[in-house]
SEFIZA-562717 format. One record per atom (N, C-alpha, C, CB): residue in one letter; atom name; x, y, z. Coordinates in pm, 1 decimal, always signed. Glycine has a CB too. Example, Ala and Ser with C-alpha at 12.3 -4.5 7.8 and 13.67 -1.06 7.14 Angstrom:
> residu | atome | X | Y | Z
> A | N | +1319.0 | -569.0 | +780.0
> A | CA | +1230.0 | -450.0 | +780.0
> A | C | +1320.0 | -330.0 | +780.0
> A | CB | +1130.8 | -447.3 | +904.6
> S | N | +1285.0 | -225.0 | +708.0
> S | CA | +1367.0 | -106.0 | +714.0
> S | C | +1290.0 | +3.0 | +787.0
> S | CB | +1408.4 | -59.8 | +572.5
//
This chain:
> residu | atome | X | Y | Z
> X | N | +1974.1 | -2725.8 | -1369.9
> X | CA | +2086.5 | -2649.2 | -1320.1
> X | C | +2161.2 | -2731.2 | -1214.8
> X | CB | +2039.1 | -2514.0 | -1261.7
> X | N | +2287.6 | -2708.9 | -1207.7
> X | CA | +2356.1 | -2746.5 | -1108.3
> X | C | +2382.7 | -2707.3 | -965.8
> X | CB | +2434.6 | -2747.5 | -1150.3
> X | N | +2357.1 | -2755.4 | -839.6
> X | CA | +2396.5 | -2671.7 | -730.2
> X | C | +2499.2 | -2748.6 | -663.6
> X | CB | +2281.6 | -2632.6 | -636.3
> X | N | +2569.3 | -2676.3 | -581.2
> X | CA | +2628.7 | -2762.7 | -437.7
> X | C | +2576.0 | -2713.4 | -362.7
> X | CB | +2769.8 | -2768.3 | -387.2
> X | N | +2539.9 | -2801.5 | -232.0
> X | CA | +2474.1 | -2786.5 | -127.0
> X | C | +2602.0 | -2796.3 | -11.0
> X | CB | +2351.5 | -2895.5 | -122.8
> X | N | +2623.0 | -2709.6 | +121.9
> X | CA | +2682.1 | -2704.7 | +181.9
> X | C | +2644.5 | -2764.0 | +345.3
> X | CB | +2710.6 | -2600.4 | +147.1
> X | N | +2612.7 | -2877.4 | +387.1
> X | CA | +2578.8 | -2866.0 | +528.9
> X | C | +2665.8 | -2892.4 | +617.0
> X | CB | +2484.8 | -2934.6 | +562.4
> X | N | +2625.5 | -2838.7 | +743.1
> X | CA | +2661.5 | -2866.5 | +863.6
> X | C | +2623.5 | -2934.4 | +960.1
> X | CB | +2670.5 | -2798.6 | +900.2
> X | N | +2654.7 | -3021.3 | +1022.0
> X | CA | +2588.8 | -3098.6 | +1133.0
> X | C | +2630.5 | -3091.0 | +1243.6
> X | CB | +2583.4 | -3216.0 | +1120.4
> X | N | +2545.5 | -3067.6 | +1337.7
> X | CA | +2631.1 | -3038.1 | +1500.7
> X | C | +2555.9 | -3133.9 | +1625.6
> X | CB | +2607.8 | -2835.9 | +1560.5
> X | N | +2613.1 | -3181.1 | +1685.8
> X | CA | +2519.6 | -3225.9 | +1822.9
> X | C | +2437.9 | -3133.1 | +1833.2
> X | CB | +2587.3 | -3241.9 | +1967.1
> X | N | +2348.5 | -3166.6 | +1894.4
> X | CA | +2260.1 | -3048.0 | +1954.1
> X | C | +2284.8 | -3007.8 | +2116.9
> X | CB | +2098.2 | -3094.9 | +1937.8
> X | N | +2295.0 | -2889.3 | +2145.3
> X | CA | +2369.7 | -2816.7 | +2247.8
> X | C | +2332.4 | -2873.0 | +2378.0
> X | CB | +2343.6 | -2666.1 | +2244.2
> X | N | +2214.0 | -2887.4 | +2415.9
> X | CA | +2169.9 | -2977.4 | +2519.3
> X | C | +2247.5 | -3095.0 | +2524.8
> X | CB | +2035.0 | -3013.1 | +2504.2
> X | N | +2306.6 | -3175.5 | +2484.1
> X | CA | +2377.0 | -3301.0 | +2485.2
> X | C | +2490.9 | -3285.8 | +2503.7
> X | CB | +2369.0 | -3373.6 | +2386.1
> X | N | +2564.5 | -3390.1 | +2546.8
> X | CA | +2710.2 | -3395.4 | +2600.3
> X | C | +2780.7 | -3464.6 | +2488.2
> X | CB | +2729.9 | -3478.1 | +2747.8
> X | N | +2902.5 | -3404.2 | +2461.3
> X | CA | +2936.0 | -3402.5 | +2283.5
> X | C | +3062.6 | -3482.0 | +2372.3
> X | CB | +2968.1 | -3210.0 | +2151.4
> X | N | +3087.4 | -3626.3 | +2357.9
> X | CA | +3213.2 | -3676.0 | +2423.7
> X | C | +3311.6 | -3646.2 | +2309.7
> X | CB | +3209.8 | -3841.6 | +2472.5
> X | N | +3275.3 | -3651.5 | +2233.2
> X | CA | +3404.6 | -3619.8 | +2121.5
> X | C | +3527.4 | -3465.2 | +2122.5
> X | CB | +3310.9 | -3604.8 | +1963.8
> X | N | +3410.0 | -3385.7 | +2154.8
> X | CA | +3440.2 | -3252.2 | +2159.8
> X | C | +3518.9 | -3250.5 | +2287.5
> X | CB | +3315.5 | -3157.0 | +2154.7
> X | N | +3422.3 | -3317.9 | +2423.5
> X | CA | +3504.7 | -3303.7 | +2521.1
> X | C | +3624.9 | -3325.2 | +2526.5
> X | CB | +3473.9 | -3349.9 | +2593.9
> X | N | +3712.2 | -3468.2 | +2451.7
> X | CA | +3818.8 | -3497.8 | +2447.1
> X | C | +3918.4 | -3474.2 | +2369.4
> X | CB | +3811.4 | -3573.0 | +2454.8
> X | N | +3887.9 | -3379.5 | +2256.4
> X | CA | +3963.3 | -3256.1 | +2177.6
> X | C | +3985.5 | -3137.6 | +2273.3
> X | CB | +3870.8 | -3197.9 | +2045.0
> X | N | +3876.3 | -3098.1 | +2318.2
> X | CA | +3933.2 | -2989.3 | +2469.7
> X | C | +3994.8 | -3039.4 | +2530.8
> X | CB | +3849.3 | -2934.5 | +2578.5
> X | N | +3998.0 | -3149.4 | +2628.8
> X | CA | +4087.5 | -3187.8 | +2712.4
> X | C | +4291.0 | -3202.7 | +2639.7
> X | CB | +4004.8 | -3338.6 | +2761.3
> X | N | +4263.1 | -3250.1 | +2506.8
> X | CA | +4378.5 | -3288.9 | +2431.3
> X | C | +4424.7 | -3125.8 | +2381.0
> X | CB | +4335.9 | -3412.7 | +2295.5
> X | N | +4384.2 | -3031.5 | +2362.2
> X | CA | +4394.0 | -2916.3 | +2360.0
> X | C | +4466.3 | -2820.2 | +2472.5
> X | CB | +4283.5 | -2895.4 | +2341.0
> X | N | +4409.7 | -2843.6 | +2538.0
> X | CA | +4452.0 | -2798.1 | +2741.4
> X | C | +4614.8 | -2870.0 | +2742.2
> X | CB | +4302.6 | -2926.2 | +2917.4
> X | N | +4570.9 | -3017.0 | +2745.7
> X | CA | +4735.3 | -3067.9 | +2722.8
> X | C | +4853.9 | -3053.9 | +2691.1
> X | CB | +4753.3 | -3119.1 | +2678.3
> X | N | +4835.2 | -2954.0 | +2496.6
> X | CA | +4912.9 | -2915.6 | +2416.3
> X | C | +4926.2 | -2807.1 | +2483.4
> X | CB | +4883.9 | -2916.0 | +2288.2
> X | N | +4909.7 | -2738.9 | +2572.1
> X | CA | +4898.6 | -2583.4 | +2657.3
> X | C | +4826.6 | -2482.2 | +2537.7
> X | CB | +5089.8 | -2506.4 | +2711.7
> X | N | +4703.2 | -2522.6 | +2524.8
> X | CA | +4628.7 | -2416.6 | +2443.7
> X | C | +4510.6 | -2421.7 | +2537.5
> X | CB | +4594.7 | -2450.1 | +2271.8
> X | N | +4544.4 | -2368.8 | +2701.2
> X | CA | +4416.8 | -2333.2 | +2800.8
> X | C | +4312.0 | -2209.7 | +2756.9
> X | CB | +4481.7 | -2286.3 | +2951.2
> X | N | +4360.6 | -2138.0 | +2597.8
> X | CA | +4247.9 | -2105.5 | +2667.6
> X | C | +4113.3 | -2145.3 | +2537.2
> X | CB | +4265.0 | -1925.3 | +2726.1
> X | N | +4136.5 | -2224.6 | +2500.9
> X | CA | +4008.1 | -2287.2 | +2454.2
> X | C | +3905.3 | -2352.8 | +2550.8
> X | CB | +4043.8 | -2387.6 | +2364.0
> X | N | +3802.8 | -2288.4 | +2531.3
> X | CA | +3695.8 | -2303.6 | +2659.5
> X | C | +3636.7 | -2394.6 | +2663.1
> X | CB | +3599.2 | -2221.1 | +2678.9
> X | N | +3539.0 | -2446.9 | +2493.6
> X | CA | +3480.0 | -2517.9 | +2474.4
> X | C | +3476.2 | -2605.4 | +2305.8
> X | CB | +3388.6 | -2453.4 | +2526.1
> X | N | +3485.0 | -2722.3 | +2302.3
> X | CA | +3449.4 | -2760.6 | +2145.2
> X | C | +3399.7 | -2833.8 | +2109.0
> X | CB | +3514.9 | -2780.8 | +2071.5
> X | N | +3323.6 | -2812.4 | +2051.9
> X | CA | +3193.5 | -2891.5 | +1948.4
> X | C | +3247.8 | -2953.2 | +1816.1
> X | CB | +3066.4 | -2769.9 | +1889.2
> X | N | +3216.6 | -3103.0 | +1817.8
> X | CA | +3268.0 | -3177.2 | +1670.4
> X | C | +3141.5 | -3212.2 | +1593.6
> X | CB | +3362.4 | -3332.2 | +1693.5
> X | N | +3165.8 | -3172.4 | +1475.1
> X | CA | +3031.5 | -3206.1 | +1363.9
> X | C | +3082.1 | -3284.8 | +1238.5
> X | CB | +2954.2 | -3051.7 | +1296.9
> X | N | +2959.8 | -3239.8 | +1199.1
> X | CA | +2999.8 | -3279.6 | +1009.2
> X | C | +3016.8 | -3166.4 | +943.2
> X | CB | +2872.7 | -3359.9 | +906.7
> X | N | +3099.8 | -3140.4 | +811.2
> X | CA | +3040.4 | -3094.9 | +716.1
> X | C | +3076.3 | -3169.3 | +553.9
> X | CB | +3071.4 | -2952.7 | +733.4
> X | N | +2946.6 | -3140.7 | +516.9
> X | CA | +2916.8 | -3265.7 | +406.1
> X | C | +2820.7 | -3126.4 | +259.4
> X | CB | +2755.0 | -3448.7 | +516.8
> X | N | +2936.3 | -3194.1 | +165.0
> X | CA | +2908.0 | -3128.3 | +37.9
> X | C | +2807.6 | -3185.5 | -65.6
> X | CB | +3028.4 | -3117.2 | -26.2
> X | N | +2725.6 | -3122.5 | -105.8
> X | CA | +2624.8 | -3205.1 | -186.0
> X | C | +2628.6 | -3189.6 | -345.6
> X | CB | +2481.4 | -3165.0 | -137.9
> X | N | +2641.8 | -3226.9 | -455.1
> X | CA | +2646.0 | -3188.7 | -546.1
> X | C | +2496.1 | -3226.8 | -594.3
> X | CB | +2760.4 | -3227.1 | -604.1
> X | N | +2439.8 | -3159.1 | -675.8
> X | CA | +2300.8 | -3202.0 | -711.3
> X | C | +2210.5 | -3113.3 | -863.8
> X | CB | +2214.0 | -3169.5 | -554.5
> X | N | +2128.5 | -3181.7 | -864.7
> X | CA | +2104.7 | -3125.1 | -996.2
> X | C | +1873.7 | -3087.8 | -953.1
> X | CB | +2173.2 | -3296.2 | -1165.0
> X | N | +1925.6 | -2961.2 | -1021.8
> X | CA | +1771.9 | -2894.3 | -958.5
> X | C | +1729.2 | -2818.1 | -1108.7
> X | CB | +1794.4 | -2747.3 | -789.7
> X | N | +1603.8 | -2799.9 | -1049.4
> X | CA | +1525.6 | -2659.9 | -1188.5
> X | C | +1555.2 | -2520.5 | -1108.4
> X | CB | +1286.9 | -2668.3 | -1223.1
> X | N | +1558.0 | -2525.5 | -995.1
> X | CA | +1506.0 | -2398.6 | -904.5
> X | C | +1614.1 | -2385.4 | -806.8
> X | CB | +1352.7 | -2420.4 | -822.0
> X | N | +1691.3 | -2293.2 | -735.0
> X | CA | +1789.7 | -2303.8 | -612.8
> X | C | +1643.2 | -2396.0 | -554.2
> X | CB | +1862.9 | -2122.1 | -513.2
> X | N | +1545.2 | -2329.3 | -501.4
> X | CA | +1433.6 | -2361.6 | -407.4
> X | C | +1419.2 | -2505.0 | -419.8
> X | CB | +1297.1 | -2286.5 | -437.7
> X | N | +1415.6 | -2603.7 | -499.7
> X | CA | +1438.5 | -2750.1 | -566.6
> X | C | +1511.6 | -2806.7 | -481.3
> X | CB | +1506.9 | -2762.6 | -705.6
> X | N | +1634.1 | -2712.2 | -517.5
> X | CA | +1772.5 | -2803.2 | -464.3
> X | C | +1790.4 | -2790.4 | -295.5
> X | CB | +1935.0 | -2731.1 | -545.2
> X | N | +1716.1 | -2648.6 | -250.6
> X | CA | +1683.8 | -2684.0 | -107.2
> X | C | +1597.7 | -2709.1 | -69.4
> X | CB | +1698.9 | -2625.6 | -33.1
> X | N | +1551.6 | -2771.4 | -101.3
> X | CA | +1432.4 | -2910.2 | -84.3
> X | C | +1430.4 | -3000.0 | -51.3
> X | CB | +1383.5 | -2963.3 | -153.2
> X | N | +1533.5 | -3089.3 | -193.2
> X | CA | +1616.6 | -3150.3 | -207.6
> X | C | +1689.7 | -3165.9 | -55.9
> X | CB | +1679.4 | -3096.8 | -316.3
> X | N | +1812.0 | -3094.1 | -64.3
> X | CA | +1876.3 | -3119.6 | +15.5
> X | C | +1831.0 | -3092.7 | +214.1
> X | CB | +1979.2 | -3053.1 | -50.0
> X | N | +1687.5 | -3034.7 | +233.2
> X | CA | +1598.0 | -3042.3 | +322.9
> X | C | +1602.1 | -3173.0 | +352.6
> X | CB | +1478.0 | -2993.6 | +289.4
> X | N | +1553.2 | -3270.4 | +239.4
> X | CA | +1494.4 | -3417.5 | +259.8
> X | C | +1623.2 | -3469.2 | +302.7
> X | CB | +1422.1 | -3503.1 | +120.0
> X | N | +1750.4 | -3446.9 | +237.3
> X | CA | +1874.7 | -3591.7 | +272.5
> X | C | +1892.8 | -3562.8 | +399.8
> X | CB | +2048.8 | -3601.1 | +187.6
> X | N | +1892.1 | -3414.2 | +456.9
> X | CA | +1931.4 | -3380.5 | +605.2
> X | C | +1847.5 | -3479.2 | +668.5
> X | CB | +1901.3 | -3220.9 | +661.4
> X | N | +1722.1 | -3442.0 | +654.7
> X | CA | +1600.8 | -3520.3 | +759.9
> X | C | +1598.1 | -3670.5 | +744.1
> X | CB | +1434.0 | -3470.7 | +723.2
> X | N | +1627.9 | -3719.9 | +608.0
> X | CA | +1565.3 | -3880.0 | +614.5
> X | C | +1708.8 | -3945.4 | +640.7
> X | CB | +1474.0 | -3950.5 | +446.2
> X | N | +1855.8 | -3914.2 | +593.5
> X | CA | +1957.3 | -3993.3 | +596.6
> X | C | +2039.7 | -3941.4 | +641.4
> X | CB | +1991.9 | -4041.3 | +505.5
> X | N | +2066.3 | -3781.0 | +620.8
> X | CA | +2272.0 | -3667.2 | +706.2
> X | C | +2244.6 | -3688.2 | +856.9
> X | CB | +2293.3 | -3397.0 | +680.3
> X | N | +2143.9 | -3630.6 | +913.5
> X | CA | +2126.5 | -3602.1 | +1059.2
> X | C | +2048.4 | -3728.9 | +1130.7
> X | CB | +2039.3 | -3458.2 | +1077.5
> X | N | +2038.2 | -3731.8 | +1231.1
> X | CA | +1948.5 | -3789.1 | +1369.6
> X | C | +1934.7 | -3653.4 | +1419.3
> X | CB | +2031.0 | -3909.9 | +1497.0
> X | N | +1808.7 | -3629.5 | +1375.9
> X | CA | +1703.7 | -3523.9 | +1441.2
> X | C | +1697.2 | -3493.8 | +1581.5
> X | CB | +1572.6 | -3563.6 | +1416.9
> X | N | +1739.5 | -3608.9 | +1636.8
> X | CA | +1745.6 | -3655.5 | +1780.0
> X | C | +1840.7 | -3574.4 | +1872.6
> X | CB | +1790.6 | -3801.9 | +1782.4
> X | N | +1918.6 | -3626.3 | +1806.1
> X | CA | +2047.3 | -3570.7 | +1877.1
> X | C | +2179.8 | -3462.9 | +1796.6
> X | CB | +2119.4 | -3712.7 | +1923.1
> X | N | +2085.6 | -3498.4 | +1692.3
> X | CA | +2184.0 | -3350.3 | +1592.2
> X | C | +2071.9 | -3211.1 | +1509.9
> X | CB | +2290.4 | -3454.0 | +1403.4
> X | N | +2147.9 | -3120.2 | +1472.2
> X | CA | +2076.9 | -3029.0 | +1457.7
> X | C | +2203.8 | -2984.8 | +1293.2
> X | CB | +2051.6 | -2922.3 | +1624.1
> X | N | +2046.5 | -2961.5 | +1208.3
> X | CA | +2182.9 | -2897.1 | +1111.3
> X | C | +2135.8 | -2795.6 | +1052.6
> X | CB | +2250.5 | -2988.8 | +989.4
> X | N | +2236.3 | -2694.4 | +944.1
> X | CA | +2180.9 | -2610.6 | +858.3
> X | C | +2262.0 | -2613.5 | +702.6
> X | CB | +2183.2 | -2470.7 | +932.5
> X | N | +2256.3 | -2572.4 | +632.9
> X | CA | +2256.5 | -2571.7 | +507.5
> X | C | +2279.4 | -2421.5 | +448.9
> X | CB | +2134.6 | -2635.9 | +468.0
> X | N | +2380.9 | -2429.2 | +308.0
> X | CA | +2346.7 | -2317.7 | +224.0
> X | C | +2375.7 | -2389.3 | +84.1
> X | CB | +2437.6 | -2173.6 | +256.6
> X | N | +2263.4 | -2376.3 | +1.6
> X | CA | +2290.4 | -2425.7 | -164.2
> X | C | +2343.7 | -2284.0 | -241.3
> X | CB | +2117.8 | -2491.0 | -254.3
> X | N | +2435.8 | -2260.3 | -322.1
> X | CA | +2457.7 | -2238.9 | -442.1
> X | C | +2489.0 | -2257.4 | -583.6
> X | CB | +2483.7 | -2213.0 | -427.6
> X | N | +2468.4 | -2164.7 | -694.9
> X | CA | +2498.6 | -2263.6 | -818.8
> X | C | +2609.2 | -2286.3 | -851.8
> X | CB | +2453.4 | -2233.5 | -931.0
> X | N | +2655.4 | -2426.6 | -872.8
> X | CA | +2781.0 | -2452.1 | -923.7
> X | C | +2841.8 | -2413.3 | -1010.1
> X | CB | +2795.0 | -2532.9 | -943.3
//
């Protein structure tokens, strides 16, 4: 069966996201004060081929952990459905 896998990747909240900071600041600029705070991530589409949804989030368990994220300093989540 076919799925796409949907993830998200975010800094993890404890950390200082310079990217984000300087979209807020560039935000404030444009006079849009009242954006408080913003967080920059990924999101990354997976196309993949499984027996089971459960397969394909498995599957796509492993690419988060061994190659999408740094565990370290990012945090992600996921939703698979069938294509």
């Amino acid at each position: 069966m076919k799925f796409i896998a949907h993830i998200n990747i975010m800094p993890l909240k404890e950390l200082l996201d310079p990217q984000g900071k300087a979209v807020n600041n560039s935000l404030h600029n444009l006079g849009l004060t009242g954006v408080n705070d913003v967080r920059v991530g990924k999101h990354i589409h997976l196309s993949l081929e499984a027996q089971t949804k459960e397969a394909a989030e498995d599957m796509t368990r492993e690419a988060c952990k061994k190659l999408l994220a740094n565990q370290v300093m990012e945090s992600f989540d996921f939703t698979v459905s069938e294509a």
